[in-house]
Structure formats: C-alpha cells, structure tokens
N, C-alpha and C positions, 0 to 999 in steps of 0.2 A: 216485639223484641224487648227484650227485658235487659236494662241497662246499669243499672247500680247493684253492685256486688253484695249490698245489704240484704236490699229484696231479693236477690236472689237465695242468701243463707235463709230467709223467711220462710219460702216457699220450697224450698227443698228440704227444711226442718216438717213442713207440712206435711208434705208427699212422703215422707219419710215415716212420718207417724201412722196415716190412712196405711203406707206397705204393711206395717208391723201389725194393724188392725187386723187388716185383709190375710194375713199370714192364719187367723184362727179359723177365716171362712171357706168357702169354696171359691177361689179367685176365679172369676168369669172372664169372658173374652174382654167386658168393659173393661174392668179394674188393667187388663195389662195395656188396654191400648189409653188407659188414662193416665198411667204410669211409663213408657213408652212418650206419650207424647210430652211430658214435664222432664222427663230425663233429656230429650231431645235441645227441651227449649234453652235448659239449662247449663246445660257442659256442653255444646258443640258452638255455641257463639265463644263460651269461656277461651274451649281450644282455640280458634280462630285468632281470636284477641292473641293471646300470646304466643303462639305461631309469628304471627305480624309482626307483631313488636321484637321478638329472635331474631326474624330477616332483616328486620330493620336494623338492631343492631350490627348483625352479619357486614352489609352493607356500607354500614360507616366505616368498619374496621377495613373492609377492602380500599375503600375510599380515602380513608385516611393513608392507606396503604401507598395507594396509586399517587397522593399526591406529594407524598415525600420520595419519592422512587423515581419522577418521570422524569426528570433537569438532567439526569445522567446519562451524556451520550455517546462518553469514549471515541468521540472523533478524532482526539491529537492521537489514538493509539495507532490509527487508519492509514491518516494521510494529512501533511501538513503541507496545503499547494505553495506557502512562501519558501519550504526546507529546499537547499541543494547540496546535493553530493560535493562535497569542498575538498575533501580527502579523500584518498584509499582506502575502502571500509576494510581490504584484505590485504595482509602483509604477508610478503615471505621470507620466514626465517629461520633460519638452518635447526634443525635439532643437533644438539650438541654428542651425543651417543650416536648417530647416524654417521655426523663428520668426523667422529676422531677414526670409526671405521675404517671409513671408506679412503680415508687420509692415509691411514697405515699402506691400506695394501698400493694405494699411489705411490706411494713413495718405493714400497718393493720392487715394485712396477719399472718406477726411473732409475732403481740402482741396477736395476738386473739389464736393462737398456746399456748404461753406463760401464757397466762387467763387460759384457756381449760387446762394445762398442771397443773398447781396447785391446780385444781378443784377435790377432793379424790370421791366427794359427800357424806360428812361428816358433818353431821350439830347437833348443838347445840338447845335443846329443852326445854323450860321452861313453866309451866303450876301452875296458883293459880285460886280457886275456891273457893267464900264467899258466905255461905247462908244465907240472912236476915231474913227470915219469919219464913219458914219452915225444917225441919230436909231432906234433899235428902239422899236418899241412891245410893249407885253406886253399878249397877245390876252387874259388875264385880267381885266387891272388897268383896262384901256384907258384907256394912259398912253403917252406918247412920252419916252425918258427917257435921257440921257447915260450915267446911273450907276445902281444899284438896291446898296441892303440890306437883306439879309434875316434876320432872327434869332429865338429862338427856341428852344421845349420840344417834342421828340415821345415820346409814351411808346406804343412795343408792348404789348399788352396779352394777347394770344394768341401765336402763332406770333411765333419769335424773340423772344419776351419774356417777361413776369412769369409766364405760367400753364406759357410750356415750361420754363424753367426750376424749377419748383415739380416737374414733370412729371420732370425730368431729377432731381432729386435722389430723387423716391421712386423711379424705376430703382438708383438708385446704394447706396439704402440697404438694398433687397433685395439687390443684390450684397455687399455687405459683411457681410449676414448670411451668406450665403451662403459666403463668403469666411473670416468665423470658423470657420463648420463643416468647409472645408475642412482650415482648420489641425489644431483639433483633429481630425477625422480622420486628417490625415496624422500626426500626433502620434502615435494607437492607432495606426496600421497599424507604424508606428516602433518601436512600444514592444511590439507585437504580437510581430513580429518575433523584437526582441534577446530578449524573456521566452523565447519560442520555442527559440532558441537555448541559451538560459541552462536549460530545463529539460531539452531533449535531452542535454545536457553534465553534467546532473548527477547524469541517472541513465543516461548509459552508463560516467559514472566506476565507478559501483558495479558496474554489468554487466563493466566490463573487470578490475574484480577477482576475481571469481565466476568469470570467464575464463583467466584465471593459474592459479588454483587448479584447475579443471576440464581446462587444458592438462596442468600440472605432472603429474594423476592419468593423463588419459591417456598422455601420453609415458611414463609409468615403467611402466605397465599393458601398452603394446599391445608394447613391449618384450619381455613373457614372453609376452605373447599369441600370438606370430609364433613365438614358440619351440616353446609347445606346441601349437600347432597343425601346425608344420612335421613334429612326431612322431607327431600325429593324436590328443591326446591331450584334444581339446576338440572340440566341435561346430563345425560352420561357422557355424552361426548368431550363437555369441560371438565367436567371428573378425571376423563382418560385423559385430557390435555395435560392436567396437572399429573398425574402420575407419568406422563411417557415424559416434561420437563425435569422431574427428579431423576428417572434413568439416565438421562442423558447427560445432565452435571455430573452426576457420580463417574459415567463410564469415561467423560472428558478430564473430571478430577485424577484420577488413575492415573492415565495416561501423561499427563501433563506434569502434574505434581513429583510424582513419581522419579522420575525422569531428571529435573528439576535440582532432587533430595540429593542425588546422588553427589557426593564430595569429591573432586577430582583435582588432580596437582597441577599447580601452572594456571589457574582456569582465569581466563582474562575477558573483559567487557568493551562491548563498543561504548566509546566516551560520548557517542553522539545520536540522533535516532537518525533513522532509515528513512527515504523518500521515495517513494513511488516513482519507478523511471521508466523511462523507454528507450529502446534499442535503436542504435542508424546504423543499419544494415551496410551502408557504403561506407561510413565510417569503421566498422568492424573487421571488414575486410584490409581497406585502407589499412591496418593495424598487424592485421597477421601478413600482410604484402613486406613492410617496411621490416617489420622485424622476426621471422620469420624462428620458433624453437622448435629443435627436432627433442622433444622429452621419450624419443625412444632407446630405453636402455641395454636393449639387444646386444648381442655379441655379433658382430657382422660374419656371418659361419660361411657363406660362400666363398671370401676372400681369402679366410684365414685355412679352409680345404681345400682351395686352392696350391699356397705357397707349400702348404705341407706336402701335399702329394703330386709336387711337381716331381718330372724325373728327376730332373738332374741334382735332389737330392742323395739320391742315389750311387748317384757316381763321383769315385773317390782320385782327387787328382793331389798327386804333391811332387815337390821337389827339394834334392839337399844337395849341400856341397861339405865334403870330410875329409880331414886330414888324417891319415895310415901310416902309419910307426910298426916294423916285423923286426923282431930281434932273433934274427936267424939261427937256424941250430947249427951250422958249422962255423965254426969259429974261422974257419980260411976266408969265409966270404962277406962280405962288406953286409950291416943290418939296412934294412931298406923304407922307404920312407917314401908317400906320394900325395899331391892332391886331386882328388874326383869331385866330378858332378855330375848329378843324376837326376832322372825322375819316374816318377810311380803314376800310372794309369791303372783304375780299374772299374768295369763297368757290369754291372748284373746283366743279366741276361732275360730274367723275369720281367713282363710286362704287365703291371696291373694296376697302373695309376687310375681308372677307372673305380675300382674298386677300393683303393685308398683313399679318393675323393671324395665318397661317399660314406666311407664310414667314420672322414671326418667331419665331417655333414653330422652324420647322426652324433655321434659326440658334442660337438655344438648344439644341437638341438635340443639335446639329455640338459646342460647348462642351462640354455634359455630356456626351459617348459616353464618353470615359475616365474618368468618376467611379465609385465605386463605388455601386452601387444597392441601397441597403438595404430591407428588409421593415419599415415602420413599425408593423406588429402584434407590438410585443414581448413580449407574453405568449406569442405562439403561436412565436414563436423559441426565449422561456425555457423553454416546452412541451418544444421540440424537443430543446433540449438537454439538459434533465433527462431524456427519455430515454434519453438517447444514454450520461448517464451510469451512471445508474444500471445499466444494461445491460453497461456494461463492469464496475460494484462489481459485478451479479451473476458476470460471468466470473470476477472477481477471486477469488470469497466461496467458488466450486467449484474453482478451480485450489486457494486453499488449503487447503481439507480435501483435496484429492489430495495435495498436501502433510504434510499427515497421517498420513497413506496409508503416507507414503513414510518416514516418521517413527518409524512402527510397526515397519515391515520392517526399520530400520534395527536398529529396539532390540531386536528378533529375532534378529539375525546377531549384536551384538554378544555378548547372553548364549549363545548357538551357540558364540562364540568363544570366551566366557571358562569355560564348562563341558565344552570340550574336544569338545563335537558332533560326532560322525562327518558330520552333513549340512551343519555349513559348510563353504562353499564360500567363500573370497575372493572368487574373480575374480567371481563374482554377486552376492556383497558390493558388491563396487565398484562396477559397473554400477550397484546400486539407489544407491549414493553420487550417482556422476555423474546421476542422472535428479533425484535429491534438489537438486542442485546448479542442476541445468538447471533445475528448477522455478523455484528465486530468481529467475533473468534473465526468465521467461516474466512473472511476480507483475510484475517490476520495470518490463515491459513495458506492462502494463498501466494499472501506477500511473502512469510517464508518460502515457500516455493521458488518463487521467482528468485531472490538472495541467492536459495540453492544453486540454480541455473547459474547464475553471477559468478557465485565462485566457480563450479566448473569453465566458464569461461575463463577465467583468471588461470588456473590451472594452465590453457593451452597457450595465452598470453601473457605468460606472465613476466614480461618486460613490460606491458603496455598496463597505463590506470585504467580501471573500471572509466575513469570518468571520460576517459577519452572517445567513447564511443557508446556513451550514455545520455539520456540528459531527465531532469526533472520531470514529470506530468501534475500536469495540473487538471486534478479533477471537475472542476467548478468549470472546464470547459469541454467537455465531454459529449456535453447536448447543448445545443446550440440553443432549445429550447427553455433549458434549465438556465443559462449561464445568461444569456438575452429575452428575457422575459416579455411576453406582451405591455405594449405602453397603455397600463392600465391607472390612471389618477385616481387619489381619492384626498377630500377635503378635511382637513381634522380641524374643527372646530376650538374650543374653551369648554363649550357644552358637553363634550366628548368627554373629558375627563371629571367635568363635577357627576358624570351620570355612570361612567362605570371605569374601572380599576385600567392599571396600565396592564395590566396581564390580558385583561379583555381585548383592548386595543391590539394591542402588540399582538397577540394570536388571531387576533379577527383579520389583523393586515398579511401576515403571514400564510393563513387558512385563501384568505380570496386572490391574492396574489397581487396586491395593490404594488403599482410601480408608478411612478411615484408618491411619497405619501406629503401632501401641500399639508404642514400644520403650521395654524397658527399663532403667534405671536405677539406677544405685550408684556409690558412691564411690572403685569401684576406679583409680586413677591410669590403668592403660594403656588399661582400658575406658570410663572417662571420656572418653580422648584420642579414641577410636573413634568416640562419641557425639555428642563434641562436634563433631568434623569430617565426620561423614555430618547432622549437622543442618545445617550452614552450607553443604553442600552441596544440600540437598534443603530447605530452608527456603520452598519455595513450596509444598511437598506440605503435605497434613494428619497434622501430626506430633503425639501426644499422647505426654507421658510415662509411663511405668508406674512405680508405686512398689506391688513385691510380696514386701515383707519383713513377716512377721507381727509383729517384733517393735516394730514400729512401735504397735502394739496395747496395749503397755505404755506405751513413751515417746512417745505421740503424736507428730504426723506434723509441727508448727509448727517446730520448729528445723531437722528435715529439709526442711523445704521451704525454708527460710530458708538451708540450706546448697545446697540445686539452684539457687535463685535466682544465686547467687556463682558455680557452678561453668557454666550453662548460659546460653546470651541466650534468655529466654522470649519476644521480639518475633520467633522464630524459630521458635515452636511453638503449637501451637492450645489445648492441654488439659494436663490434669493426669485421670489413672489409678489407682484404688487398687483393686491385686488384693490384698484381704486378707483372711484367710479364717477368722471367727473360728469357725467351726466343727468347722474341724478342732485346737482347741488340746486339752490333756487334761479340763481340769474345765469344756467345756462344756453336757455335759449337765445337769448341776447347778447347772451356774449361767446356763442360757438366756438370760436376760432380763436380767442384768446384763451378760452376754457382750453382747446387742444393742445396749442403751442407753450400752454404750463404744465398740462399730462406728458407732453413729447420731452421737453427738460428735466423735470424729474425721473423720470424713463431713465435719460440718458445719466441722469445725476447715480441712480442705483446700478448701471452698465457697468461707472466706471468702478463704483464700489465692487461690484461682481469680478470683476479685470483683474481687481489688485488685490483681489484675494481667492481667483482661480476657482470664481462661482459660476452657476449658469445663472441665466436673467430669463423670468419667464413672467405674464402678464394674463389678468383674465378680462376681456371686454365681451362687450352685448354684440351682436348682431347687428347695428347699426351705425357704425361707423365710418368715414368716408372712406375713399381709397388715399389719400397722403396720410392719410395716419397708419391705413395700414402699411403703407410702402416705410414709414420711417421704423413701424415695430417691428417689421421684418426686416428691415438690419439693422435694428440695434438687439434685439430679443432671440433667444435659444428658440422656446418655445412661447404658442400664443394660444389661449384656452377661448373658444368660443361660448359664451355662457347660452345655449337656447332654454331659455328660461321659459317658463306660463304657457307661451303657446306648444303642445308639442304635436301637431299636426305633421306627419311626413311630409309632403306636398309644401309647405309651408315655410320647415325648417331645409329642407335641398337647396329652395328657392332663395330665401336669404343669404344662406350660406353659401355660394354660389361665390360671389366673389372676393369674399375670404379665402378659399381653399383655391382659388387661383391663384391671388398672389401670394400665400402665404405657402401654400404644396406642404410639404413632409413637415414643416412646424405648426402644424392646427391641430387643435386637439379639438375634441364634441365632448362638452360639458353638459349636462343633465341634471334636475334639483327632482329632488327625492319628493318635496312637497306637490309637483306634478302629475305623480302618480298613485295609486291605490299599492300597490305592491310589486316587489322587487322584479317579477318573473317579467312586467307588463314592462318595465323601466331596462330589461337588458335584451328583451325582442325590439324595440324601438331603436338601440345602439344597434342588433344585427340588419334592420332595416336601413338605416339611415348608411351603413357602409363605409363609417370613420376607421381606419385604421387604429388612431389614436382617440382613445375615450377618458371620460372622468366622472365621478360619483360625488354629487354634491347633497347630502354630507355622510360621514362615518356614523355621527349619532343616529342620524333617524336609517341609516341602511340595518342598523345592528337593531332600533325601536319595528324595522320589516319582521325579520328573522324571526324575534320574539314572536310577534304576532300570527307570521305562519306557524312555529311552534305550538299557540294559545289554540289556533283554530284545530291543527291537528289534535290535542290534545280532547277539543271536545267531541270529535267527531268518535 
C-alpha cells in the first residue's frame, strides 16, 4: 500500500508517461492490466482516505450537535408535581351585549306582568241617545223617548278580563324564566367558547416552543443527513427518519402557529400554569347533589299549551250595574229614570281543546328548535365525563412512562458519549432526542384535552370550583417502581472524581440506578469544590455522606461534623455515613471492648448530629462483630452495611452473615468490593445468589474501570 502522497504523484507521473508511450504501439492485454493495476493502487486507497476523513467530519458535526441539544427537557411544560390548582382556572362572566339583551326583553317581560296585573276587567260605561225627528221606543224599556242615558259599571270576569289576564301573566312568567336560563345559558356557551380559545392558545404556546427547538434539531441534522446518505454512508431508513421528522414539524407548525397568529379582542391568559389533576368521582357528584343548575333554556311548551287551550278560555262571563235616564216623548207624563243589574254568560259550543293543545305545542316547538337541548340527568353526563377523563389521564400516565423510556435511552447515549463508546451513534442520539421531544407536544396534547373536559364540567357546575372536586397528581408516583426504587448503594470514592468528570458520575449513577449514593468526604478545598457542586446538582437523588477517616476514633466525629455542616447545605443530603474501622487499628486486640464502647459513642455522638438536623445515620462494619454491638447499631443506626469483603465464597458469606441479618432484618445491606472480582457480570450473579434484598457496590471508580474494560474486550473481538 503506498502511503505518501508524494510517491504517489511520482509513480502516477510514471504510469502516465509508459500510457502516452503505449498510446503509439499496439497495447496488448499486459500494458492494460499494468495500467489497471497502478490505477487501482493509486486512486482507490486516495478515495478511501477522504471518504474517512468526510464521515469523520460528518460525525463530529452530529456530535457536536447532539451535545449541545440533549440538557433540554421541557419537563416544567408537562407537569410540575409541587403545582396546585389554588384558584379557578375558569371564570364566569357575563358578556356585556348578551346582558343588555336579554335584560331588555326582562324587563318587557315584568312590565307586561305588571299591565296584566292591574287589569280587574272592570270598565266604565257611558251611553246618550237624541231623537230628532221621531219618538223611538226602546223594545226593552218599553218607553217612547226623545233622549236616553245610560251609565254605568261592567266587569269581565273570564274571557277578556280578570281570570285572562291572571292567565296571561302566568304565560309570561314561565317565559321569563325561561328567558333567564337563556341568558345564562348564552353567558356559558360565551364563556365556553373564549375559555376554549384561551386554553387551546395556551398550550400550543408551549407546543410551538418544543417546535423551534425540534425544527432548529432537525434542520441542522437532516443537513449531514442528506450528505451521508448521498455517500451511502447511513441506512435509508435514517434518511426517511429525518425526512418524515421535517413533515411532521411543518404539518404541526401549520396547525399550531396558525391558530396562535390569529388577533382576537378581549383575548386574556392564564396568570398561572396548569397542574395535572385528577377527578373524585364522589366528590363530583357531591357537587352537583348540593348545588344543583337547570342551564336548560327551553320554553316550557307543555304548560304554557296547556293554559292556553284550556276551555274555559273560551267562555265569556261578565256583569254590570247602569243607571237609565228616558226623557219621554209626551210631555203629560213624568221622564223616567232606573237602576239595573245584570249579567252576560256566553259559551261556544265548539269543542276542540285537543286540537288547540297541540298546535300550541307545535308553536313552542317552532320557538325552541334552536335552543340548545340539554340532558337533565346530571349525574349521568358527570358519569360521562369522568370518563372521558380519566380515560385520557390514563393515555397521559402511559405516554409518560414512555417518556421514561425515552429518558433512559437518552442517559444511555450520553454516558456512550462521554466514555468515548465505539457504539455511540449521534445521528441515533438525536433521533431518540427528537422522539423525546416529540413526546412533550403529544403529553401537551393531551393535557389540553383534559382542561377541555374541565371546562365542560364547569359549564354544568358552574357554582362549584374546579377545585373542589379536583386534586393535583403527582406523577413521580405513578410506578411504585419508578418513585421507590430498588435499594441499590454505591461507594463514591475522591478517586472518582480525579479519574473522570462529574457528568460521567452523575449519568453513570443515574444510568445504573444507584440508590443510595455513599460519597465521600474531606476537607480537601479542590475536592470539597467537587462535592460540593455534584451535591447541588444531584440534590434530589439519595445522597448520604461518608466520613471514613479512622482517626476520627481519637478526636470524635462532633467538631467534624460541625465543620461539614459550614462546608456542605445538608438540606441537600439524606444521611450521614461512618466507615470507621476500629478493628483494623494496632492495640485492638487487646483492647476489644474498650475499642467497641468508643465505636458505640461516637455512633451515638454522629445519631445525635443526624437528630438535629433530620439526617439518616448509616454505618459500614466487617462481618465480625459481636452481637451487643450489633444490638446497640440497631438502635441507634437507619441503616447497616455489611462489608463481605476478600472472601466471596456463597457458603461462606450466608454463614457469617447469619446473625447480622437476624438482628439487624430490613436495615442490612450486602456490601461487595469490586477488587474481589474479575468483572461486573460475575460481582452482580453473586448479589442474586446471596438473596440480599438490600445491596452495595464498592466502588464507583473501579465499577465504571469494568465497563470500560468490557467495552476494550468487545472492541477487540
């Protein structure tokens, strides 16, 4: 293989000169297969070479890509498990153009009541009669008379009078009920609406953020993607990946954006964000029991064709009393003068109140066809709805553990990246990125949903708070799994951090699911700094300190703690650790028992420091210790770490361990040293042998010096 680019212009000048030569002769089958194999030798290593170096670059740029991109998780967009619903996310309040409405025709409503209400049907009657020419007699009176007056009380008493008007005002007063529930009604359908509006906007704000970010990945991604693919240097399958990820921004861009642009009057924001909640069903109920809103705006038509087509509208009754004045045509005889009373009956004869009833039925009907028609059974709408919801919190509760999912893989590739992994891959980095990504907007989707639901609830209660028959969910309790993690320890050294980065650790703890993480502790300034800023970043995890300096066993542990307390925020850590080991000092043998009874006071010296600042106290001893020592660490100590250190025979380590795990039960832990074993796989069959519930990895450094080294083997293989 020919490797300097010198020699190679050398001998392709050569081969170049003999073609031109051979160009005059008869080129024989040699000449092409000499020229043939120098062409070979020469331009397909070149190709190669710079192919390599392309990918290579490729590569970084993904890389680089991948590592500026992955810290973004869009978690608070999700779900914040400390948030609670503190207020009413939905108010109702009136539209102003709606009320003045429906306020008018009330008021016509109460004046015509009011008319109708003072109406007895009592009227005043008056009557004068002059005869010019002739004498008239009046066939009543039988009188002959110049002049007649007549005056006078008639009072209707039925028809056109007292009882239809009594009649007309209870039509009038069902409409005006009626007529309320309209308003309100039109009020929720109003306020339905703008909430509607107000919630779609407020979580495609969040989606068109998620959106950016998810663009910005793909546009810089599908970039090399198109490159190495053009060289054939990727599957077609990540090719289509990234093209079916650009569709899919764009067609959500549209939608969302869109939407979003649009300018609308009045358009108001929630001041606060939205919490993940869950429905009690008893309490719901409870809610529509106590307060119970009919928002049916109907005209009540049976009643009101009812009153109308009763008979005895129909039939007309009155009575009056008049006074009569004749001014006689003979002047011989006295003018005559009288008072009467009387009354008017009159009754149809026609029977068709059937037929009246019904076509004021249909008249009403013709009225209500554009009302809205509500289900008066509101339990079984609340029914409906609760399940509607809860049905979507369960889509919610599996989208996010896939979530999870996507969470893990992530923290996978990272430490891939950061241990230098021959099997990270970027560009499938990325991809798990963007699906990560894409999951937010799906969760977000959802969550709108559910809001929707909410406000329709609100709609049918809406005297009662959302909150009252709400309450927060806390996702971090979802999986008992997820939320209560196996008690898995692990040892954090000083060596830990001079050998690799807090990103290594921090994801290597994260990645294995170390519960608790024992690190240790000293005074050193640069590994204090170390300490101190992997605790305030990992400050949610189960962090306990380790104090494993023996000489702590001389000068008690009280000032030293008194100086961690200054150096470290313990509102930031769980515990407090004492690997100390009086066993191993020189005059322990000789002096056993006064050795124990200064381990057992210092114990007790770190308890109380633990007490008074709401730490746990946890201890690591050998396997050899008597039973009053173990009976005093089990009740002064949380937890008690049994070190079976050198020997790690089964048979061996049961045997000793034996009456640890009696007295001490659910606070023993099986501690393990990494230096025992050949490799990690051999060191976590040994933990499923031995059948500890509670385990621990002694140490971080040399568990992450395994990985590597199965890493190095596979690599050669």
């Amino acid at each position: 293989m020919i490797n300097n680019q010198l020699e190679k212009k050398i001998i392709f000048n050569a081969c170049f000169k003999i073609y031109m030569s051979s160009m005059n002769l008869v080129l024989n089958r040699t000449s092409y297969c000499f020229l043939f194999f120098f062409a070979t030798l020469l331009f397909v290593p070149a190709q190669e070479d710079n192919k390599d170096e392309l990918v290579s670059g490729y590569i970084k740029v993904l890389t680089s890509l991948w590592e500026t991109s992955n810290t973004k998780t869009f978690d608070t967009y999700i779900v914040d498990s400390t948030l609670t619903l503190k207020t009413e996310p939905f108010k109702v309040i009136s539209d102003s153009g709606i009320y003045l409405q429906k306020e008018l025709l009330l008021k016509q409503n109460h004046l015509q009541q009011r008319i109708n209400k003072k109406d007895f049907g009592l009227k005043y009657t008056l009557n004068y009669q002059e005869n010019f020419n002739s004498p008239v007699a009046d066939p009543l009176e039988i009188v002959v008379f110049k002049r007649r007056a007549v005056t006078g009380f008639e009072w209707d008493i039925l028809k056109s009078g007292f009882y239809e008007s009594r009649t007309k005002n209870k039509i009038l007063k069902l409409e005006a009920e009626a007529l309320v529930k309209k308003q309100y009604t039109s009020n929720l359908n109003a306020f339905t609406a703008k909430n509607t509006e107000q919630i779609i906007r407020h979580f495609n704000e969040k989606k068109i953020d998620i959106l950016n970010a998810r663009k910005k990945l793909n546009d810089e991604q599908t970039v090399t993607v198109e490159k190495l693919w053009s060289i054939k240097h990727i599957t077609k399958d990540d090719y289509l990946k990234a093209i079916q990820n650009t569709t899919d921004i764009n067609a959500q861009y549209n939608l969302y954006r869109n939407y979003n642009e649009v300018q609308l009057p009045n358009r108001s924001n929630f001041d606060f964000d939205l919490p993940i909640l869950d429905l009690d069903l008893a309490k719901l109920f409870q809610s529509a029991n106590v307060t119970p809103v009919d928002t049916s705006a109907l005209v009540p038509n049976s009643q009101i064709a009812k009153l109308k087509s009763s008979f005895i509208n129909d039939i007309s009754l009155s009575t009056y009393a008049r006074y009569s004045y004749y001014d006689v045509y003979n002047a011989g005889s006295p003018n005559r003068s009288f008072l009467s009373l009387g009354m008017n009956l009159s009754v149809p004869l026609t029977f068709n109140q059937k037929e009246k009833r019904e076509y004021y039925t249909i008249q009403g009907q013709i009225v209500n066809q554009k009302e809205e028609v509500v289900n008066h059974d509101i339990q079984i709408n609340l029914l409906n709805y609760y399940y509607e919801y809860q049905y979507k919190l369960k889509q919610f509760k599996n989208l996010y553990h896939k979530r999870l999912v996507f969470l893990e893989l992530l923290r996978t590739e990272r430490v891939k990246n950061d241990l230098h992994d021959m099997e990270f891959n970027p560009n499938t980095a990325l991809f798990i990125l963007d699906d990560y990504w894409s999951n937010a907007i799906e969760l977000l989707d959802l969550k709108q949903d559910m809001y929707k639901i909410l406000l329709t609830l609100k709609t049918k209660l809406p005297n009662v708070s959302t909150t009252d028959y709400t309450k927060p969910l806390n996702l971090n309790n979802l999986n008992i799994a997820w939320s209560n993690p196996p008690f898995k320890a692990v040892y954090v050294w000083s060596d830990a951090f001079k050998n690799h980065s807090q990103t290594v650790i921090n994801e290597y703890c994260k990645v294995n699911e170390f519960n608790p993480i024992i690190l240790s502790y000293n005074t050193s300034k640069v590994y204090l700094q170390d300490v101190s800023e992997f605790i305030s970043k990992n400050y949610t995890s189960n962090i306990h300190l380790m104090l494993g300096s023996n000489k702590l066993l001389n000068t008690g542990v009280i000032g030293y703690l008194d100086t961690l307390k200054s150096n470290v925020k313990l509102s930031f850590v769980k515990g407090i650790h004492l690997d100390l080991e009086p066993h191993t000092l020189k005059d322990f043998k000789e002096n056993k028992e006064k050795a124990f009874e200064n381990y057992i006071a210092i114990v007790k010296q770190a308890k109380k420091f633990a007490n008074d600042n709401k730490l746990e106290l946890s201890v690591s001893i050998p396997l050899s210790y008597p039973e009053s020592v173990l009976e005093e660490l089990n009740k002064t100590c949380n937890t008690i770490y049994l070190m079976a250190y050198e020997n790690v025979d089964v048979d061996f380590i049961i045997k000793k361990s034996a009456e640890e795990k009696t007295i001490l039960k659910t606070k023993c832990v099986l501690a393990l040293r990494t230096k025992d074993f050949d490799n990690r796989t051999d060191m976590d069959q040994l933990f499923k042998k031995l059948g500890f519930e509670k385990t621990a990895y002694h140490d971080l450094d040399d568990l992450i010096k395994f990985d590597n080294t199965s890493i190095n083997v596979k690599e050669e293989k």
